[in-house]
MILUMRO-657060 format. One record per residue: chain; residue number from 1; residue in three letters; x, y, z of N, C-alpha, C in turn. Coordinates in pm, 1 decimal. Atoms other than C-alpha are relative to their C-alpha. Layout:
residues N
> A  NUM  ALA  X  Y  Z  X  Y  Z  X  Y  Z
...
This chain:
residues 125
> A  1  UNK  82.8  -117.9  0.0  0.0  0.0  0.0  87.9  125.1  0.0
> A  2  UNK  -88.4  -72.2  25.4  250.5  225.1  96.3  98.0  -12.9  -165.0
> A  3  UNK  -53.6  12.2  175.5  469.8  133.2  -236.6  -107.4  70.8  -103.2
> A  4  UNK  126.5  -89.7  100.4  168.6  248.8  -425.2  -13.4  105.3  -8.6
> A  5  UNK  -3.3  -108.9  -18.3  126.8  528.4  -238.5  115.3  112.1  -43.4
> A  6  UNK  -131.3  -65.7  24.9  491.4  648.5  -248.4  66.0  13.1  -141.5
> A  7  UNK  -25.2  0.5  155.2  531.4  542.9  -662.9  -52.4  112.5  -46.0
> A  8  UNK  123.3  -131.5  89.1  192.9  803.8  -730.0  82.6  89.3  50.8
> A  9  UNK  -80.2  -157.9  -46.1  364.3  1070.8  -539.2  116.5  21.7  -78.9
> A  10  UNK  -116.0  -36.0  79.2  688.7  1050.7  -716.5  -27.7  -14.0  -148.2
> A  11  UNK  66.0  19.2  136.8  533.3  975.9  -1027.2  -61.8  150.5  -57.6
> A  12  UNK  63.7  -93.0  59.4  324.5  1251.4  -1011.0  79.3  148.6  -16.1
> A  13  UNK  -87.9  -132.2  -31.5  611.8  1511.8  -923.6  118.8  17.1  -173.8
> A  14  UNK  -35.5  27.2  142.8  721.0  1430.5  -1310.4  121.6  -24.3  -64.8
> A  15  UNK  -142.7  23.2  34.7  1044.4  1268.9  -1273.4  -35.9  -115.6  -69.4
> A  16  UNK  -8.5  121.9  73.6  941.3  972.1  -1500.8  -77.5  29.0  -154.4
> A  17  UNK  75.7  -59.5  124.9  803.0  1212.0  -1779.7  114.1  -60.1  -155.3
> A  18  UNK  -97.5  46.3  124.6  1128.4  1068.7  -2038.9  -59.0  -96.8  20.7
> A  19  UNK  52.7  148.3  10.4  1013.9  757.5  -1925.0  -129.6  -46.6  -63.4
> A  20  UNK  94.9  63.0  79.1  687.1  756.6  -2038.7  -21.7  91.8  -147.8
> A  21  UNK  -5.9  -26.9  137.4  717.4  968.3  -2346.4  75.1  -129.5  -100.5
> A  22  UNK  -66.2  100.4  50.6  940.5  641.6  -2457.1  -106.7  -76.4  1.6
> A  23  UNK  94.0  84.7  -22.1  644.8  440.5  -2377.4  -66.0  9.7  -123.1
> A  24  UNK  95.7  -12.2  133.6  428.6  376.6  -2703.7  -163.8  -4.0  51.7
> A  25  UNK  132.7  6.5  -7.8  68.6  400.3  -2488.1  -7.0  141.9  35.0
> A  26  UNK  20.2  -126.9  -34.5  -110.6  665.3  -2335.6  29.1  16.6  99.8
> A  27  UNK  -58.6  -48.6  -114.9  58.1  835.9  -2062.8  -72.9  -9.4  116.1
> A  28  UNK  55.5  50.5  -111.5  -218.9  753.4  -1815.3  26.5  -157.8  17.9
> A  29  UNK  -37.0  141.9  -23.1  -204.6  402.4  -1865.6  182.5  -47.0  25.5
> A  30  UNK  -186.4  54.6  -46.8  206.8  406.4  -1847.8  19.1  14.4  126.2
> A  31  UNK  -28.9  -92.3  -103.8  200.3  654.7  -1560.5  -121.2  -180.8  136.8
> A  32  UNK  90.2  99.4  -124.3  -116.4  352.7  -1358.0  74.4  -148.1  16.1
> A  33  UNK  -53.3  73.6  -12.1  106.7  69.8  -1467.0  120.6  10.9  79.6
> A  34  UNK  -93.2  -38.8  -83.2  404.8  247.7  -1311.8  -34.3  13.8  164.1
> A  35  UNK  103.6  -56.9  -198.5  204.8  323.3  -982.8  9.9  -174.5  5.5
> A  36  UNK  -13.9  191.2  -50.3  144.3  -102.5  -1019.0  87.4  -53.3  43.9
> A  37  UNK  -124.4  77.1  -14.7  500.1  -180.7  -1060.2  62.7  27.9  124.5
> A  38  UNK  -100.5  -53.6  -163.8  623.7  31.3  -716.4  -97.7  -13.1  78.0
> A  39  UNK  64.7  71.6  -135.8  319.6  -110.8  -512.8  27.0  -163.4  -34.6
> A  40  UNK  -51.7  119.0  0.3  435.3  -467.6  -653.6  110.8  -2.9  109.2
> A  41  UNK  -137.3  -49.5  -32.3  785.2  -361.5  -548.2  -1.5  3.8  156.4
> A  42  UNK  15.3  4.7  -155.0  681.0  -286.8  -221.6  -78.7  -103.6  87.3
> A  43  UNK  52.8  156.1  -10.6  436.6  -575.4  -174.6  136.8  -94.7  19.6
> A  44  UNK  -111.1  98.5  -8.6  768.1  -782.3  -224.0  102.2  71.3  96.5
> A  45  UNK  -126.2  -54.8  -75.4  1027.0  -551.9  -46.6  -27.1  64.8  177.8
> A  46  UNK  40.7  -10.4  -160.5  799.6  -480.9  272.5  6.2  -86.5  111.4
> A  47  UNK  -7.7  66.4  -95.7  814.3  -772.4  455.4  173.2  -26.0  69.4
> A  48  UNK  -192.7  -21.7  -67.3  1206.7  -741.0  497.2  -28.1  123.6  49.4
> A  49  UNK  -23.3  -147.8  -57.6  1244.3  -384.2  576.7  -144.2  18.2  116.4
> A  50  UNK  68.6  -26.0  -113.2  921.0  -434.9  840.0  106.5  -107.6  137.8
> A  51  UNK  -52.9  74.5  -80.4  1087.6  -761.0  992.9  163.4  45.0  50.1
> A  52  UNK  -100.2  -35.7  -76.7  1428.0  -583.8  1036.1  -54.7  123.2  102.5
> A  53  UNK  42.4  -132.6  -90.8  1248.6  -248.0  1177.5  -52.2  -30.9  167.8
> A  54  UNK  68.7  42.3  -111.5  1075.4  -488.1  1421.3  77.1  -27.4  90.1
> A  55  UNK  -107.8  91.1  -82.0  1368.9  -685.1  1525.9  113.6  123.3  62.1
> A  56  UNK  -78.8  -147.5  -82.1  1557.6  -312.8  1577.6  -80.8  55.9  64.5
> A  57  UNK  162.1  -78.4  -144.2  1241.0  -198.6  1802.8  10.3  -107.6  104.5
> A  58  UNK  2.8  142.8  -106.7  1279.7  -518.1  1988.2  55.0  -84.8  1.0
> A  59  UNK  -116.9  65.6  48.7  1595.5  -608.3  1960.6  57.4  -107.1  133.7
> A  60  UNK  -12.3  98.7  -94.4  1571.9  -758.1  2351.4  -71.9  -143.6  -8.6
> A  61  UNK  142.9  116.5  13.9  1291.1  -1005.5  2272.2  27.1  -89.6  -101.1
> A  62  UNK  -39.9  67.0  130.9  1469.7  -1150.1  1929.3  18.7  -133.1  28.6
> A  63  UNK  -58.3  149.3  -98.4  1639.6  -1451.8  2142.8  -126.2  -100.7  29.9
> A  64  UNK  122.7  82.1  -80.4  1342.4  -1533.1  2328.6  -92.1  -51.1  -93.1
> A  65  UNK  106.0  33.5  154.9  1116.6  -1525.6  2003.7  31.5  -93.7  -125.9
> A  66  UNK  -118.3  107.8  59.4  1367.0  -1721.0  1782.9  -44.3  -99.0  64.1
> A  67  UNK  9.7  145.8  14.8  1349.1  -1999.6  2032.1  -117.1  -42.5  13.1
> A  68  UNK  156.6  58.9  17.5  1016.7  -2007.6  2086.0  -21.6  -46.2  -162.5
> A  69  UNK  80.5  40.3  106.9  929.5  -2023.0  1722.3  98.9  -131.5  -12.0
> A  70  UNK  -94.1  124.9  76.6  1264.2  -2291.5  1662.5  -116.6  -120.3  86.1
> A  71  UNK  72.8  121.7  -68.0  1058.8  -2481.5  1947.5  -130.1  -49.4  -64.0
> A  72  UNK  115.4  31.3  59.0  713.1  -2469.0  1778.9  19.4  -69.8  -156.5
> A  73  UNK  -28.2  47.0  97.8  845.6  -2547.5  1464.7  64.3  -148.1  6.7
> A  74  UNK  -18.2  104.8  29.1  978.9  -2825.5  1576.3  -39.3  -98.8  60.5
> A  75  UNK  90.7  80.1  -18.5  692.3  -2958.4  1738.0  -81.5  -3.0  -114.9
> A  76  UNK  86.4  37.9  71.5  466.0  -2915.2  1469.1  105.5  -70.5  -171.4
> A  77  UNK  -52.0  79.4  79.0  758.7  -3111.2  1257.0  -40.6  -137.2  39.7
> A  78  UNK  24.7  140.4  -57.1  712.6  -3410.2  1532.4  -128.6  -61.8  -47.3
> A  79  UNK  168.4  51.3  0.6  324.5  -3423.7  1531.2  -55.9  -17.2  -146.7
> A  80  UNK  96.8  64.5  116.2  261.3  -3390.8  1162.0  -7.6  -77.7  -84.7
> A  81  UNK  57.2  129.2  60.3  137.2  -3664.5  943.7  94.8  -2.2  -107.4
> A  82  UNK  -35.4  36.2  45.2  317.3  -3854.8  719.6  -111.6  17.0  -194.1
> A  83  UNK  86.9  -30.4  131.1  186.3  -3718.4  334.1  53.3  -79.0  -98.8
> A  84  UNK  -74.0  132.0  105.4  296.3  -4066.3  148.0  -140.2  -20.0  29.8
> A  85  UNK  134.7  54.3  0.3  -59.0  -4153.2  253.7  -99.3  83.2  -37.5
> A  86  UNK  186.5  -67.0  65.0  -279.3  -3887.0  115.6  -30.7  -31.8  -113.8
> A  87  UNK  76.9  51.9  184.2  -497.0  -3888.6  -220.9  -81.1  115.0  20.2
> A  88  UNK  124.3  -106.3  48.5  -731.6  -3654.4  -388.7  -119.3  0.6  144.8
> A  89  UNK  105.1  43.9  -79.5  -1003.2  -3810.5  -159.9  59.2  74.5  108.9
> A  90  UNK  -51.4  -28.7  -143.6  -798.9  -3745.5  191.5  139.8  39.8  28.2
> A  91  UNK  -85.1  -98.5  -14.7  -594.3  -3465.4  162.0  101.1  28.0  100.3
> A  92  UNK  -43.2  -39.4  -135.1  -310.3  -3367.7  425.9  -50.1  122.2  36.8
> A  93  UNK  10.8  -141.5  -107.6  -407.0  -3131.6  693.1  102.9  126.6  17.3
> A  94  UNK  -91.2  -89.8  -37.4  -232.5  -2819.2  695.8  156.7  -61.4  -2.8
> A  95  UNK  -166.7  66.1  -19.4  149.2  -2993.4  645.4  86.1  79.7  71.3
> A  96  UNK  -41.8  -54.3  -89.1  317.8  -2738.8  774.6  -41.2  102.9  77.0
> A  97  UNK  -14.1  -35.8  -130.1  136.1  -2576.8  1018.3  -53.7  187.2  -31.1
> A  98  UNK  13.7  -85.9  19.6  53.8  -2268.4  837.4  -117.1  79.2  22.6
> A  99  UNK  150.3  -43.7  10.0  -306.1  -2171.2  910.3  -11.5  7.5  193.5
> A  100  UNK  1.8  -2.0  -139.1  -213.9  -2182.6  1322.3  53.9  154.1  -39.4
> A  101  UNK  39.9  -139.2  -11.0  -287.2  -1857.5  1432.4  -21.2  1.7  174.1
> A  102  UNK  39.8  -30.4  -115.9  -367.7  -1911.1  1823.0  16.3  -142.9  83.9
> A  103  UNK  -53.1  140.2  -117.9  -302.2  -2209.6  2103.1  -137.8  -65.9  -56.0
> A  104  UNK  139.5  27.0  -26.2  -668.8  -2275.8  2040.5  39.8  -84.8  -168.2
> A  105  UNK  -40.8  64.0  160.1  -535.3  -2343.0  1624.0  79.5  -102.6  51.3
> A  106  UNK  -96.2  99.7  -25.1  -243.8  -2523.1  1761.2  -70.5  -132.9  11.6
> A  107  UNK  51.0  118.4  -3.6  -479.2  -2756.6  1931.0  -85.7  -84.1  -116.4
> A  108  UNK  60.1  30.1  93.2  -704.5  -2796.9  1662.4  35.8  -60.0  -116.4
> A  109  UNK  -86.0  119.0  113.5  -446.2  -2875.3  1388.9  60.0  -133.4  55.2
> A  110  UNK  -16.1  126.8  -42.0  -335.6  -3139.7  1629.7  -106.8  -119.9  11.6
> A  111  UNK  133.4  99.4  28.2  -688.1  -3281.8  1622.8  0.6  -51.6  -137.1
> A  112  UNK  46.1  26.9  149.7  -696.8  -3249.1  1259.3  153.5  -92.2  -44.1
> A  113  UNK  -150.1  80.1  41.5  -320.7  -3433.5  1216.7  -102.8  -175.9  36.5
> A  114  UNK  -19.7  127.5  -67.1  -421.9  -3740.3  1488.3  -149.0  -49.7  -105.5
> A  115  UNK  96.2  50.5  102.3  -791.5  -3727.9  1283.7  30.1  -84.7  -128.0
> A  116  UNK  -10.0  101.1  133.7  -626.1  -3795.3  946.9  103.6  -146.6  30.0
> A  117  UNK  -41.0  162.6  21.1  -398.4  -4115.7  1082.0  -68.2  -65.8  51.6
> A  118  UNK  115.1  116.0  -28.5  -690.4  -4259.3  1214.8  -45.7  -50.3  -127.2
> A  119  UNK  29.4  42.4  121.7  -815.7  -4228.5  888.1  70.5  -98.1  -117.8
> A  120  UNK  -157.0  31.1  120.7  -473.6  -4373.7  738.4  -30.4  -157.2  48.2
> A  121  UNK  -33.6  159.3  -31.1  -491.5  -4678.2  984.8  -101.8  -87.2  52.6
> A  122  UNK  188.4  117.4  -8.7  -881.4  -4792.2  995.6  21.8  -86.9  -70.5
> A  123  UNK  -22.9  171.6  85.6  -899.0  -5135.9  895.2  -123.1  -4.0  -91.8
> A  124  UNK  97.4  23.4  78.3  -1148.5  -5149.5  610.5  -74.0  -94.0  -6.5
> A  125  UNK  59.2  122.9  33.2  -1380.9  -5448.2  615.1  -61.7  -21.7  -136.7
């Protein structure tokens, strides 16, 4: 959003006027695609430059947060299901873990893991 924001502003201050006279469309459409390309730009280049800003705002807490996540990560490596056994039909659950959002998710994808090897190791009659 910002990227977007910050492309129109410099865009509009008419330092990219060579640039789109080179362009073979119409200068609105060069000038809205240009506004696209520096909120792409920032779409891709924001999540670094937030995660260092964060980690320099709270540069005591980095340690502690690190091992917590190394720890969660490598519980929800232990607990989850083996995906040699899924199929179209019975999909894996979340594989890694991505859709946990709260202790309350945590538990829940652990329901939904132990759910699908029940499903893996019912005996069919």
């Amino acid at each position: 959003m910002l990227g977007g924001a910050g492309g129109a502003i410099l865009l509009s201050t008419g330092m990219a006027e060579p640039v789109v006279m080179q362009i073979p469309l119409d200068p609105f459409v060069t000038l809205g695609l240009m506004t696209l390309a520096c909120a792409a730009m920032g779409w891709l280049v924001g999540p670094s430059i937030g995660n260092q800003v964060f980690y320099l705002l709270n540069h005591r807490l980095k340690a502690q947060m690190m091992s917590k996540e190394t720890e969660f990560f490598a519980r929800v490596k232990k607990n989850r299901v083996d995906p040699s056994n899924s199929s179209a039909g019975n999909p894996v659950p979340d594989f890694y873990g991505e859709k946990i959002q709260s202790v309350s998710g945590y538990r829940q994808w652990l329901k939904d893991q132990r759910a699908f090897n029940k499903k893996k190791t019912r005996a069919f009659v």
